[in-house]
N, C-alpha and C positions, 0 to 999 in steps of 0.2 A: 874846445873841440870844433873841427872845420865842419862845413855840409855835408860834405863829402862822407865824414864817419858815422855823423847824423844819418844818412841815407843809407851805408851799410848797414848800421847798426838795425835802426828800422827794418830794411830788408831780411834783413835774418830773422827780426820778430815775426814779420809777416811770412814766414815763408809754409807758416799751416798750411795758408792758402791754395797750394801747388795741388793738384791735379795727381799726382805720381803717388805711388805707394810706395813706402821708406818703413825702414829698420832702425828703430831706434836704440840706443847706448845699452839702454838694458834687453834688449832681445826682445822687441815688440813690434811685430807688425800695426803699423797705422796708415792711414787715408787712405784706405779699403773701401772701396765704393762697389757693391752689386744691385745692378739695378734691375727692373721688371720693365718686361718690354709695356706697350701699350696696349698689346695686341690681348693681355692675356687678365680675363676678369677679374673681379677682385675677387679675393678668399683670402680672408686674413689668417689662414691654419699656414700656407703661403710663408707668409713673414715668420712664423712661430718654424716651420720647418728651416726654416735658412739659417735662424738664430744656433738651433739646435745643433744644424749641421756644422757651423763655424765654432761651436764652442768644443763638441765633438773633435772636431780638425785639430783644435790650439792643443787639446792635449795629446793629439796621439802626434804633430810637430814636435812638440814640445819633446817627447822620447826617442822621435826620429834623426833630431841632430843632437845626442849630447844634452837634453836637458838645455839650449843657450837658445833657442828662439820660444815664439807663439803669438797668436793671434791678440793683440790688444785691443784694438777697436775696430767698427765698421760702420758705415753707412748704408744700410735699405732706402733706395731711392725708387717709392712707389709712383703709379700710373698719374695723371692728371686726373682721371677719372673715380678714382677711388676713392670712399667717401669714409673719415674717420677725424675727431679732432684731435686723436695724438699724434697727428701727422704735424709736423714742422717745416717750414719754408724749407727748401734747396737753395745752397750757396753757389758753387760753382761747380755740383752734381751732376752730368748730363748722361743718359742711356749709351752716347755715340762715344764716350770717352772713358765707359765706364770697363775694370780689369773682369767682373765678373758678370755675368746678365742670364736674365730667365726669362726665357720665350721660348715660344714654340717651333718645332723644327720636324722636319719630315722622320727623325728617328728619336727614341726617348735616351738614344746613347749620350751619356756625359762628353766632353772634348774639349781638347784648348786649341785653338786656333796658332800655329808658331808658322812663322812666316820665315826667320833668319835661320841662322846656322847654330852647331854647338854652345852653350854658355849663354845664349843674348833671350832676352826676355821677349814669353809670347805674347799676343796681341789681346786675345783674352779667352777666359773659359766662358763654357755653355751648358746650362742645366737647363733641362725644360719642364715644366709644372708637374708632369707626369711621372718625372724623376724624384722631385722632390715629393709629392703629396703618396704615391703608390707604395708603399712596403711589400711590394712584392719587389723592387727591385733591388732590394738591400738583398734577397736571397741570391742573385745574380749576378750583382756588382760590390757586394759588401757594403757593409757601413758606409752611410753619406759622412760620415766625418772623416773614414779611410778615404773614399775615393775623391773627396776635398784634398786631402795630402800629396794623391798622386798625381792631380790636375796642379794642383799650385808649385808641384817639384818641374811642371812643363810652362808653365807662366814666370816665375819668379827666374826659375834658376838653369834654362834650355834644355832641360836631360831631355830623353825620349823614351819611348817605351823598349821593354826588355821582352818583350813576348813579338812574334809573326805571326800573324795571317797569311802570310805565299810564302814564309820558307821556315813551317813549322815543326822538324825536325832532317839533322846532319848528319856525318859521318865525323866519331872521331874516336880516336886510340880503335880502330876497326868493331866500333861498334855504333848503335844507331841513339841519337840523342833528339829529348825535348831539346827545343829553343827555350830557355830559359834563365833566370837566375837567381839564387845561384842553381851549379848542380846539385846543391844537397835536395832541395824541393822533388820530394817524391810522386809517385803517384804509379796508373794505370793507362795503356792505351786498348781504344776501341774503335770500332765504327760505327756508328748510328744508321739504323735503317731503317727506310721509308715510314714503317708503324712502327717508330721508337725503339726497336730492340736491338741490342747490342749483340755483337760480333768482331771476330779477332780483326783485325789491319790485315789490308792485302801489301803486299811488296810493288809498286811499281818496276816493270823491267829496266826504264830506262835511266833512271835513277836512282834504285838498290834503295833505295828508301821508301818510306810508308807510304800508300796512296793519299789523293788527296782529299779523301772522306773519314781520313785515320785521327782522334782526338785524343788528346794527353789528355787523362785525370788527373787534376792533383791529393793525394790524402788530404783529408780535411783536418788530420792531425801532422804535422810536423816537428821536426827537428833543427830547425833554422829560423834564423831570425828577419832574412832579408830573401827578396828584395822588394821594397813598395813600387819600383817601376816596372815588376814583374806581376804578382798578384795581390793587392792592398787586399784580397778580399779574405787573404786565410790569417787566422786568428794569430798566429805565430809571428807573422811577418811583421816588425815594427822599424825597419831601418832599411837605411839604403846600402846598396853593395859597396861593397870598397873593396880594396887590391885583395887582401887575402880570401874575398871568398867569391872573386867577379871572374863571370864564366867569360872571359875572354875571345873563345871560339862562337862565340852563339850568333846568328846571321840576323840579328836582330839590331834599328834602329839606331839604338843606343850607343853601339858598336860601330855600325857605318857612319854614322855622322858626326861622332865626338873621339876618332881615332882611336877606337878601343878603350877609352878609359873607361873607369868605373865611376857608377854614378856619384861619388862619394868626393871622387877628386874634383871631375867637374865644378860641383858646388863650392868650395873651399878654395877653386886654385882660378875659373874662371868667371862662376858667374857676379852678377852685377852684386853680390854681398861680399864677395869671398874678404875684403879687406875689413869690415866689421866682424862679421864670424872667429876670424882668424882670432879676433882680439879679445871677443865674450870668453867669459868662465861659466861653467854649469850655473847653474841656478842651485841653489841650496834645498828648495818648496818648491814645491807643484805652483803653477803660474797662476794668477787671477783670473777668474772667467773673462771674456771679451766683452763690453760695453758695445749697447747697440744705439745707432738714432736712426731712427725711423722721418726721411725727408720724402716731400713732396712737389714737383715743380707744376706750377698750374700752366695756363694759355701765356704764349711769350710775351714779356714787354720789354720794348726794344727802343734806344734812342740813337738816331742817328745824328753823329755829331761829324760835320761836315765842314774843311778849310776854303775859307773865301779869300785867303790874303792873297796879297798883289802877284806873287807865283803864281799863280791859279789863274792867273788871264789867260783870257784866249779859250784853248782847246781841251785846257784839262777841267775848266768849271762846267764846261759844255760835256766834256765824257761823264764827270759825274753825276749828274744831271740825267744823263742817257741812262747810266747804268744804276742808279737809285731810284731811276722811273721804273724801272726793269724789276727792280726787288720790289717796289712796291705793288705792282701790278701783278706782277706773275709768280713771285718768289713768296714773299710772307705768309701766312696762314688767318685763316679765317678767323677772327676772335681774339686774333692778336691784337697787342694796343703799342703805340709806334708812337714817337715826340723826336721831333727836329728842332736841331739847334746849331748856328754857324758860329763861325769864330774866324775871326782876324786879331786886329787890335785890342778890339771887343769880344765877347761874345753875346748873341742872343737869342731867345725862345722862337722861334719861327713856327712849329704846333706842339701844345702840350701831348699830355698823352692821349690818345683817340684807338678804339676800339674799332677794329675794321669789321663792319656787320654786313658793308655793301658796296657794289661795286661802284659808287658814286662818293663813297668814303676814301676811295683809295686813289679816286679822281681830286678829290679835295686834298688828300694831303702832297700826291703828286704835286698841285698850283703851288704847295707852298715850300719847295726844294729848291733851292737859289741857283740863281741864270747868270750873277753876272759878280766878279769880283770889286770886291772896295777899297784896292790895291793898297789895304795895313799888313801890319806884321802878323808875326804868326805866335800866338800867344796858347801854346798846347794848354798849359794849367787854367783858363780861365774857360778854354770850352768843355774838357772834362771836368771842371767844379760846375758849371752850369749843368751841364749832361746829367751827371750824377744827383741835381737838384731836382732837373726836372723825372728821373726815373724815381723820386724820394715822394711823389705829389700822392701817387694813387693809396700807399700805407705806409709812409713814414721814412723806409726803407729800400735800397737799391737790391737786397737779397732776391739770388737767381734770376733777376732783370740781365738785359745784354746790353750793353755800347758796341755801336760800330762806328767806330772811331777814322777819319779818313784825311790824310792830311799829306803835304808834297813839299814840306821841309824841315829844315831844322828848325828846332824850338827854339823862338825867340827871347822867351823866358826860361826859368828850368825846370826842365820835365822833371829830374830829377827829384826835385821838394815838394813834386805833387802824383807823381805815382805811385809811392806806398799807400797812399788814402785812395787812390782809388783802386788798387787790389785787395784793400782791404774793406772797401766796400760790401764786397759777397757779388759782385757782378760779374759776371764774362766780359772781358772786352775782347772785342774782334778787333785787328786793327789793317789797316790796307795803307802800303805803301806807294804813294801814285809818283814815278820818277825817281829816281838815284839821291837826290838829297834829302828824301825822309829822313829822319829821325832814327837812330839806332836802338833809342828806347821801346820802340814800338813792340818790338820781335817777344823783348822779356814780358811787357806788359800782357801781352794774349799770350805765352808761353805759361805765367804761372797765374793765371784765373782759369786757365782750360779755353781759352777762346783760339781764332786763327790767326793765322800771319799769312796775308797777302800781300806778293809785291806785283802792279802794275808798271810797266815801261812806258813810254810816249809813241812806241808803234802802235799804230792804231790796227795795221790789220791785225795783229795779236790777237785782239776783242778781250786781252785779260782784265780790263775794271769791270766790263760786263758779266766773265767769267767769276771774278773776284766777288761781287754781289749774289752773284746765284749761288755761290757754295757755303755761302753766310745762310744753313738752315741749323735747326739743335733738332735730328734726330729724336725720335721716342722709341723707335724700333718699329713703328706701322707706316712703311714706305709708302705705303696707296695712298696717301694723305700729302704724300711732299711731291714736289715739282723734281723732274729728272731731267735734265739735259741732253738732245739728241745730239743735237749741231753745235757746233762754234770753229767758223771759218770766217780769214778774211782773204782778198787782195786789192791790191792798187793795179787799176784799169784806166783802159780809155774804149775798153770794148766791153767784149763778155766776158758772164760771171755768173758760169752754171754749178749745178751741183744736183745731186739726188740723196734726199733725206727717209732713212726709211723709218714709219712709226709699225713698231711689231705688234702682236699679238696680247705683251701683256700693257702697252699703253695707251692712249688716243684721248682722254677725258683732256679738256683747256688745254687744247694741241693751239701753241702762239709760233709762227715768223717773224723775227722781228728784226727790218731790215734798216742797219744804218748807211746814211753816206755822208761824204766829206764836202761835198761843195753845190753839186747839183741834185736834184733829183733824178733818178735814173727810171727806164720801164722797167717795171718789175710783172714777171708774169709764172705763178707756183700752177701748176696741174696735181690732180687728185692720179690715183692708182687707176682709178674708173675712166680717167680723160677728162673731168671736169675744169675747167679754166677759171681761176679768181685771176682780176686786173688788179692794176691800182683803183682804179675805180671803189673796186670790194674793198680793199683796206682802209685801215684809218691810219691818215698823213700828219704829222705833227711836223709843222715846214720850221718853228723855232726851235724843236730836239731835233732834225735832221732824223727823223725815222719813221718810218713805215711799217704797220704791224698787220699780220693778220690772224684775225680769231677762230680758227674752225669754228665752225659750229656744232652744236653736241660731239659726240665720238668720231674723230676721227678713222677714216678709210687705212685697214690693214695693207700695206705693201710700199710704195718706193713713190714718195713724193719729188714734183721736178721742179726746183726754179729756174727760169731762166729772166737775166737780170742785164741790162745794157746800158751802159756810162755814157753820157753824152762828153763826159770829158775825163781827164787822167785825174781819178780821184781814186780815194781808197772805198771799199765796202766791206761791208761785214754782215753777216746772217746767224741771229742765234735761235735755235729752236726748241723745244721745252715742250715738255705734255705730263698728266700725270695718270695714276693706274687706269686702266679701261672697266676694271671690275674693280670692287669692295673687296673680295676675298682671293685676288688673285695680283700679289707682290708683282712690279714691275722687276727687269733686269736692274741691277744697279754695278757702279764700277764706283771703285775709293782709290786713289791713287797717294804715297804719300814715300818721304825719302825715309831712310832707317836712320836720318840723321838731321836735328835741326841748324845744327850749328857744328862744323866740322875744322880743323886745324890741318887739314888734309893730309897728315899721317894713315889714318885709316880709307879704305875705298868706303865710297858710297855707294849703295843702291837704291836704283827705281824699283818702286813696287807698286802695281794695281792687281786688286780683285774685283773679279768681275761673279756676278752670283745672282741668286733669283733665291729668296727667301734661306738664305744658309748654304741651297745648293750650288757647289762651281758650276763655272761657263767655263770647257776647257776650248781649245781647238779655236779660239778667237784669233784674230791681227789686232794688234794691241800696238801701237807707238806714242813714245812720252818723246814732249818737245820741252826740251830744259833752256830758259830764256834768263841770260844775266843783264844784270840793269846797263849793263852797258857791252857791248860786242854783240857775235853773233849768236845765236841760238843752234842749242846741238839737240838733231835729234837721233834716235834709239828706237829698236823695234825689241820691244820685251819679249822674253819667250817662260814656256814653261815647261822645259824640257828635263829639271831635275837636276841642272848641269850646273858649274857655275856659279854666277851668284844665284840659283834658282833652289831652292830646297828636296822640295818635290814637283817630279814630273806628275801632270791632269790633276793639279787641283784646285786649278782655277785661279790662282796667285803669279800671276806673270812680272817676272825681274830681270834685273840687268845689271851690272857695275859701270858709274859712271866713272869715267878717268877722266876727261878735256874739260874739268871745272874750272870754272874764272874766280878772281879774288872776287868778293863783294856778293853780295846776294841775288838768288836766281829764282826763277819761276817756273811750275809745273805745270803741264796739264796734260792731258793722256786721250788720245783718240781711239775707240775701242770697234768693232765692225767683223761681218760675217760676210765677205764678199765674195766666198764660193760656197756656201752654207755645209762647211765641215763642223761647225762648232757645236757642242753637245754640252747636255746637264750630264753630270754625274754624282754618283751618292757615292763616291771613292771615300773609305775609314779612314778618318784623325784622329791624332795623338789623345788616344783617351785611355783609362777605366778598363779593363777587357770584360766581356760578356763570359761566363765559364759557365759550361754546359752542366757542368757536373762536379762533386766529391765522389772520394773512395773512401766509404767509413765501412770499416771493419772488416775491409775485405773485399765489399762489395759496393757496386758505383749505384750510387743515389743522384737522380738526373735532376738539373732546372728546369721551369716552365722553358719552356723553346724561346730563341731571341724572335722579336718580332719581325715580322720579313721587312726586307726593304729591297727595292728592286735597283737590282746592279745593272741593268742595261743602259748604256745611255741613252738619252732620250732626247731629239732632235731641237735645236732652236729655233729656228730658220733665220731668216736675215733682220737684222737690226745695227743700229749707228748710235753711238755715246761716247759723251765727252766730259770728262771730271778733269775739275783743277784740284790738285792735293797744296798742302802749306807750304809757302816758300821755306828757303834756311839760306843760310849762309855760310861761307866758305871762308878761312884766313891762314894764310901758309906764306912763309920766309921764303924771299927768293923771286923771280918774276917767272917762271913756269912751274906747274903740279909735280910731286915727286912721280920718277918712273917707278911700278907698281911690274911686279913677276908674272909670271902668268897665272889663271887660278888654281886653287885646289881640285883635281880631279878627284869626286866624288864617287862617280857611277862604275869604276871598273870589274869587271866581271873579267872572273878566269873558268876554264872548261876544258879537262884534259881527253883530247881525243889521241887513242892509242900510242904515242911515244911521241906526241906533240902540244904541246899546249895554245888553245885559241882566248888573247885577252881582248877586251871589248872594251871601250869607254868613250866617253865628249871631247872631242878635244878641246881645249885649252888655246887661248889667246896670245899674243905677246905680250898684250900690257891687260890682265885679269881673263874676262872674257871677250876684248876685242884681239883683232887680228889674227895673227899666226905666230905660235910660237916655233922657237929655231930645233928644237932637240926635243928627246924624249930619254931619261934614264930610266932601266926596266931592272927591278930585280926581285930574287928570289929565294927563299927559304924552307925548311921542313918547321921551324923554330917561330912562330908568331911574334912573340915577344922579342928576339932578335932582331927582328923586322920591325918591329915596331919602335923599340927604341934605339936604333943604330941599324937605319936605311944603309948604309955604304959599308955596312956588313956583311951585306945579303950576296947571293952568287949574281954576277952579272949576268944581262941576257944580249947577246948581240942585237943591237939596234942599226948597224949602219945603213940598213935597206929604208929604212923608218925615215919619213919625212913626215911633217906633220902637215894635217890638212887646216883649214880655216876653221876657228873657232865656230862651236857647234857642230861640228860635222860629227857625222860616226866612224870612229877609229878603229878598226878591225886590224889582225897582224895576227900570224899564227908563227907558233916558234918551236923548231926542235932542237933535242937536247942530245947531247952523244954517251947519252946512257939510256939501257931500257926501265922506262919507270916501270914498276912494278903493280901488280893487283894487291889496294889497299892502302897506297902513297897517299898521302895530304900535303898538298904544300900551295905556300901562300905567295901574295906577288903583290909588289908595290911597284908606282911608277911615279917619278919626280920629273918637272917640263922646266925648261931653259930658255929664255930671252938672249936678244941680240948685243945686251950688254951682260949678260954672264950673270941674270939675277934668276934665282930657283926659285923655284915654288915649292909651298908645302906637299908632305911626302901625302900619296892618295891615301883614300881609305886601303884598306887589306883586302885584297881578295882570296877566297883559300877555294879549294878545285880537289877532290879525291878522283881515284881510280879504283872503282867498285864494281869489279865484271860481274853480271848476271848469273845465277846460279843456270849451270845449262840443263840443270833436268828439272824445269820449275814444277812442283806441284800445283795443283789443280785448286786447291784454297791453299792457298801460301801464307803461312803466318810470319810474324816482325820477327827473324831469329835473331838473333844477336842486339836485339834493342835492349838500351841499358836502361832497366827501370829497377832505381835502386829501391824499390817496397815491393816489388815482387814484378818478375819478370813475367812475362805471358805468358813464355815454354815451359817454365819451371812452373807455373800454376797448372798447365796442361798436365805436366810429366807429376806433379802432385796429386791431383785426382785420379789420375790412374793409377796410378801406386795403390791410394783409398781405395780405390775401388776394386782391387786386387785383391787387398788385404779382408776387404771386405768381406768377396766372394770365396776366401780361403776359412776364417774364420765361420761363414755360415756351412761351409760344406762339414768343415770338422765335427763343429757342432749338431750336426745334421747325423753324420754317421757314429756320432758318440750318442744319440737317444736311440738309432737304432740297434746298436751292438747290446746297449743294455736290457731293449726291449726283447733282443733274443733271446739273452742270459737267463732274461729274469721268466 
């Protein structure tokens, strides 16, 4: 047997170790990791709730597909802080990677976080303490093991919800509908007021539908089985919609963003299972409970394993050196314990493990970071066995320790016969690629321990190794505690090299400058917001790293700090800036930047994506641009938007993206500049893909109300100005051919139809040439009575003359109104799709549906107008009305009878 199968075979043994959550052969979820932020105390009822709710979940899975999945294992990866001895080391467990987490957030509502499109898995769910420990919320939200099923049908498997909040009831077959599904799910509508009492729905005039104080009941008894992306919370419901019972027309999520399917297809046809599912048979038994391990990650130990071989002359032993002074000074955490180790030829111990207690500790391990190359080879297995020795000193074991691993070629020996042992260590390795002939094994080795992939270029003004250090943190979920990045700019001068830095509101605590240069020293002169002036004088000059730093002192001054900075010769500079929260209990802004793809065959488009947020809450209305740098040509950059459109999911929710098309072969670099330079940008607490809040049942007739949802205030609320810059993980790109395939324009998403009197006005994003850049050539428009014709046989549909139609630049807003040479009629429904065209004749996928009735205003509106014609198949409103009168009819007939048949006999007698 060659090494070669030796190393696969291995590879496949180790492959526990992956980070991802997988579906195993017999229908079992494993490597389920929910972790507990740091933020949130210990209470071990905590742990006993989450079990509870995951074994809950497995079985009502377990009946939601067919009997062919469930939950098999899971990891609880509790606080540093919590004190218990059943807690077990963390392997390669971190809060920042984790599918599920529990912290606290500005509302007690469950959510899953989805960033992509139809089918593609979300980023992760969020329970907060208050959800889990409260049983008053099971009255509200149903069962925690139900609404486990309907957050994990939004993470595992891309569905979306099947209920609205802005468009929760339509017009269809001329009558008025819940959003819902299916339609079997019965119920009442009402309107709540001011002191809780209920009253009929008014009609809005201008839309023939319910105001928007009007709320569906659902009976709390039912006759249907489905849908859990509708309400997990009623007792009936145990499955997902599928074709025969999936309300197709409902203006609900679910529908706009996965083409009308039903939830049921999606899972089995797109998502990331569909090719195991397809192949499971039911299960015979009810499934095993879920097995739990309850892990613990304490204070980080981290080794930095650092290449000295004969490549590394020059400028790149000197960058690293720069930017591992930089992690150690300003990037690591308190209490951390850190060991360095070089490798060439050799490799050797340069500090074991050391516990940073002081800032004369982190000066001491800085001395012992190596300055100058021993021009040998480059031997990867002998500094990761050394690495790995020395994280094995403090107890035995490299479990949940880190390597940052940092090296600038190929292995001279083979990485291959020595990285299965070190992923199967239990360590994260981080690994940073400094230059084009790293190692290709680097990418897999921080791919499946959970660590990062950093690539570094030899352009120095990039600042990416400096950048690359600073993003080497492990998250707990208590950002006030970690270093944030303001700045990171460079250029090459012979002059000036200004800038304005601003530290906001929620930062300023170990506010550092830190300024490098390439050959001279330059004047460097930073002014405060107040007008105060630090020299170089004030800084500390390190004239053998080539950098200049400077320390605020205590908290930094709120508002727009200025450097100005003067080359005595054509050299490069760079400035990186850093500070952490200003307060204990007040989360800094943070941005995450990261591609929807590590490694790409360039078939599919890529996207940039960053979120920008303050404790969970979006940061919408930012200027956001990602500079994507490949290790060799030029660097493209991209201004993200979050307009909804595109590759964007949703418009205001703080998640700004982009389709990259001009990717280069070979591996490329991210980093993301984010900023508020006319202070439009606002928090907002805009609802995600969750769990719905239900106000109430209808039992027996009569609606039984929930405690009220807790407020949370919808206004946005101002940021004001601030600067951030995150680097997300490289990837890599490999495609046949020497340029990227041409890509269609993208999926119009957004379109809106609105039929004003014998004309129809459609509305949507436009569309690019190649995704969402440029301009696409055409627009095909068409239309239907028939949804499902429409849907599945687009060029079915009635044409709409486009020839006036040009299309504008991608993102613009597309407006176009169209008449028809017929009179549509009061009570028409009809639906419109629009397909966009490229300069080589490539389509794009057909839009979502739009559908548009004509519903004229009753002209003699009553004065309390109740919902006529709303279809509520448990009992209609009118019919409840026109029933008590009748009673009460009958009533008043029956007592009169009765009345004059005692007096008739009274007379008799």
């Amino acid at each position: 047997m060659d090494s070669r199968t030796v190393f696969v075979l291995l590879w496949t043994l180790l492959s526990s170790t992956s980070t991802g959550i997988k579906l195993d052969v017999d229908g079992g979820y494993v490597d389920i990791t929910i972790a507990i932020s740091s933020k949130v105390p210990q209470d071990n009822t905590l742990i006993d709730k989450i079990k509870d709710m995951v074994t809950e979940g497995s079985l009502h899975l377990h009946q939601a597909l067919d009997k062919k999945v469930y939950f098999k294992d899971a990891t609880i990866l509790v606080p540093s802080h919590w004190n218990s001895k059943e807690f077990t080391r963390a392997r390669t467990e971190s809060f920042e990677k984790a599918k599920i987490k529990i912290d606290n957030a500005d509302s007690t509502e469950p959510y899953t976080h989805q960033y992509g499109e139809c089918g593609k898995e979300g980023e992760y769910i969020l329970f907060t303490p208050n959800f889990l420990l409260n049983d008053t919320v099971v009255q509200v939200y149903g069962s925690r093991g139900r609404v486990f099923v309907h957050e994990w049908a939004h993470l595992r498997w891309g569905l979306f919800d099947e209920y609205s909040e802005t468009k929760k009831f339509y017009h269809s077959n001329g009558r008025i509908e819940a959003t819902r599904c299916s339609k079997s799910i019965e119920g009442q509508y009402y309107e709540r007021t001011a002191d809780g009492s209920l009253q009929a729905c008014g009609i809005d005039p201008q839309t023939s539908l319910p105001d928007v104080n009007c709320t569906f009941f659902p009976n709390k008894n039912q006759n249907t089985d489905s849908s859990i992306m509708y309400l997990p919370s009623l007792d009936s419901v145990i499955t997902f919609c599928q074709a025969n019972g999936h309300n197709y027309e409902a203006p609900n999520l679910q529908n706009d963003k996965c083409g009308n399917k039903p939830a049921w297809t999606v899972i089995f046809e797109d998502s990331v299972d569909k090719d195991t599912l397809r192949s499971l048979e039911p299960m015979q038994s009810s499934p095993p409970p879920p097995s739990f391990k309850v892990v613990q990650r304490l204070q980080r130990v981290v080794c930095l394993i650092l290449d000295i071989s004969g490549s590394m002359h020059g400028s790149r032993i000197l960058r690293q050196q720069q930017a591992a002074t930089h992690f150690l000074r300003s990037i690591i955490e308190d209490q951390a314990s850190v060991g360095i180790v070089t490798f060439s030829t050799n490799a050797n111990t340069q500090s074991p493990l050391t516990t940073i207690d002081s800032d004369s500790t982190r000066e001491n391990l800085i001395k012992k970071l190596p300055g100058q190359s021993d021009h040998g080879s480059t031997n990867m297995c002998k500094g990761l066995n050394l690495g790995l020795e020395v994280l094995t000193k403090d107890n035995m074991d490299a479990l949940g320790d880190e390597i940052i691993f940092l090296t600038d070629g190929e292995a001279t020996d083979d990485i291959d016969s020595c990285s299965p042992m070190a992923i199967n260590s239990g360590a994260i390795i981080h690994t940073v690629a400094l230059g084009p002939s790293a190692a290709k094994a680097l990418m897999e080795m921080a791919e499946r321990t959970g660590g990062k992939f950093i690539l570094s270029t030899d352009d120095i003004t990039s600042n990416q190794l400096m950048d690359a250090f600073a993003s080497l943190t492990l998250s707990t979920g208590d950002y006030t505690k970690e270093t944030v990045q303001l700045e990171s700019v460079g250029e090459k001068t012979s002059g000036w090299f200004n800038g304005t830095v601003t530290v906001d509101q929620t930062v300023g605590n170990k506010t550092n400058f830190v300024i490098i240069y390439e050959k001279d020293v330059p004047s460097i002169s930073i002014q405060s917001p107040s007008g105060s002036i630090y020299s170089l004088t004030q800084m500390s000059h390190d004239m053998s790293l080539k950098t200049v730093t400077l320390k605020v002192p205590g908290t930094a001054e709120t508002g727009d700090w200025k450097y100005i900075i003067q080359s005595p010769t054509l050299q490069s500079l760079t400035i990186t800036v850093t500070s952490q929260a200003a307060r204990p209990d007040v989360p800094p802004i943070i941005v995450k930047a990261h591609m929807n793809q590590q490694s790409s065959d360039g078939t599919k488009p890529m996207i940039v994506f960053a979120e920008v947020s303050q404790n969970y809450k979006p940061v919408i209305n930012a200027e956001v641009w990602a500079m994507l740098e490949p290790e060799s040509g030029s660097a493209q950059t991209l201004q993200l938007l979050d307009n909804g459109a595109g590759a964007d999911a949703f418009q205001n929710d703080g998640i700004y993206s982009r389709y990259f098309t001009k990717f280069e072969k070979g591996r490329s670099s991210l980093k993301v500049r984010v900023k508020n330079p006319d202070g439009q940008a606002r928090f907002t607490n805009k609802k995600k893909s969750g769990a719905p809040y239900v106000p109430g049942y209808v039992v027996n007739g009569v609606v039984e109300l929930n405690p009220p949802k807790p407020p949370v205030s919808e206004e946005p609320l101002e940021v004001g100005s601030f600067t951030r810059t995150a680097t997300g993980e490289s990837f890599e790109v490999t495609f046949t051919g020497s340029t990227p395939p041409n890509f269609p324009p993208n999926k119009i998403t957004d379109l809106s139809a609105e039929i004003q009197d014998n004309s129809v006005l459609l509305s949507w994003t436009a569309p690019g040439e190649d995704l969402d850049q440029g301009t696409a050539k055409s627009y095909e428009i068409r239309w239907s009575y028939d949804l499902q014709m429409l849907r599945e046989s687009f060029s079915n549909g009635h044409a709409v003359n486009t020839t006036a139609v040009s299309p504008h630049e991608a993102g613009s807003v597309e407006q176009h109104s169209f008449n028809f040479s017929f009179t549509i009629q009061n009570g028409t429904k009809m639906f419109f799709a629009v397909q966009s065209e490229d300069e080589e004749k490539a389509k794009s996928e057909t839009s979502n549906i739009a559908q548009a009735s004509k519903i004229l205003p009753d002209p003699k509106p009553q004065p309390d107008p109740k919902p006529q014609g709303i279809s509520n198949p448990g009992m209609n409103l009118t019919v409840l009305v026109i029933s008590l009168c009748v009673v009460t009819v009958v009533i008043c007939f029956v007592v009169a009878v009765t009345t004059w048949a005692v007096r008739r006999r009274k007379r008799l007698g």
